[in-house]
N, C-alpha and C positions, 0 to 999 in steps of 0.2 A: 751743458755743464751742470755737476750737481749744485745746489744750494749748502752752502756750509753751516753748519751747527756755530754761534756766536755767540751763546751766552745762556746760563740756566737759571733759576732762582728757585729758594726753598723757602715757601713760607708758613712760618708754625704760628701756634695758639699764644706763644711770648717769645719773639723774635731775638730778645737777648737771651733767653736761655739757650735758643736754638741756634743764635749764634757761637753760643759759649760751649755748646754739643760738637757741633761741626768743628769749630775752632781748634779743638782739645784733641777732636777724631783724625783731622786730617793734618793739623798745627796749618791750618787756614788763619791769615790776618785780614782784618776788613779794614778798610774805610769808608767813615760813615756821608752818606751821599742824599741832597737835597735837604738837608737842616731835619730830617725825619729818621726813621727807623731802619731806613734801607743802609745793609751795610754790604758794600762791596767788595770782594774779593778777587783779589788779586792774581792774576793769570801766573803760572811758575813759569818764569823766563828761560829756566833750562828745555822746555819739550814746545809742543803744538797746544798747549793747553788752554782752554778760555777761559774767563772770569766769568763770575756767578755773582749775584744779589741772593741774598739772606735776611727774612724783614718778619713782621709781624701780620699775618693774615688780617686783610681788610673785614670788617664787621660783615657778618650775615655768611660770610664766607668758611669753606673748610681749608683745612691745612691743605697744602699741594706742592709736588715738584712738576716745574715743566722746564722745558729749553726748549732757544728759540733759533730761529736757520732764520738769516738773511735773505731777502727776495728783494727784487726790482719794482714793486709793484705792490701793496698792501691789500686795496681793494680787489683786483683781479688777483690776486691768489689769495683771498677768501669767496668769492665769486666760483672759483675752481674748486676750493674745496667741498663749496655745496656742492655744485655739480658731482662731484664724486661722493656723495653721502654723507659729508659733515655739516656743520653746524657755525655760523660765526658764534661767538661765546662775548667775544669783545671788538669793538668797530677801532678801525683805526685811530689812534691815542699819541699825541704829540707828546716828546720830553726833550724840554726845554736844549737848544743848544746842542743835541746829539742825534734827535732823529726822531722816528718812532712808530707803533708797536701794534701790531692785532691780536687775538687768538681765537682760534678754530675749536671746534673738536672737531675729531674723528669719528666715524661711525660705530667706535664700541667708547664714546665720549671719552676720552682721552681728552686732554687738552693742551695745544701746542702751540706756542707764540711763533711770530713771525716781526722782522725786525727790517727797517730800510732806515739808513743812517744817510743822515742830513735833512731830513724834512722835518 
């Protein structure tokens, strides 16, 4: 069965402006999530649509969109992904209360999060 696509995030150089871009582009509303800069957005209840995170790029970092597909397994599918020519980028990453998070890249560095909810 395939993995599903669950969640994407955009993160810019000022996180509120970038919220206030997206906001304005798509009439997206956030709420704001962990007392910080992450604001989440709200999935449209009328379709199939997922929610996204909107936030301020961590220091040292460049701007970036990625989205992430749920897996059973965080380790072994970064594990697999080297094996097929990528890259872990980020080790498995607990968030509090919901689960938590890796990212790969791809072999033309692309970079894809991966998501297992409840750990």
């Amino acid at each position: 069965m395939a993995k599903p696509v669950v969640h994407f995030e955009i993160a810019g150089r000022d996180g509120g402006k970038t919220r206030e871009f997206y906001g304005k582009m798509f009439n997206w509303e956030y709420e704001m999530f962990g007392g910080g800069d992450y604001g989440l957005v709200k999935a449209a209840s009328e379709s199939n649509a997922i929610g996204g995170g909107v936030s301020t790029v961590p220091p040292g970092m460049a701007p970036y969109i990625t989205f992430y597909i749920q897996v059973e397994d965080l380790q072994a599918s970064l594990a697999k992904a080297e094996t097929l020519g990528g890259k872990t980028v980020l080790p498995p990453t607990p968030i509090p209360g919901m689960g938590a998070f890796a990212w790969f890249s791809d072999p033309d560095g692309n970079v894809v999060g991966i998501y297992k909810h409840g750990e």
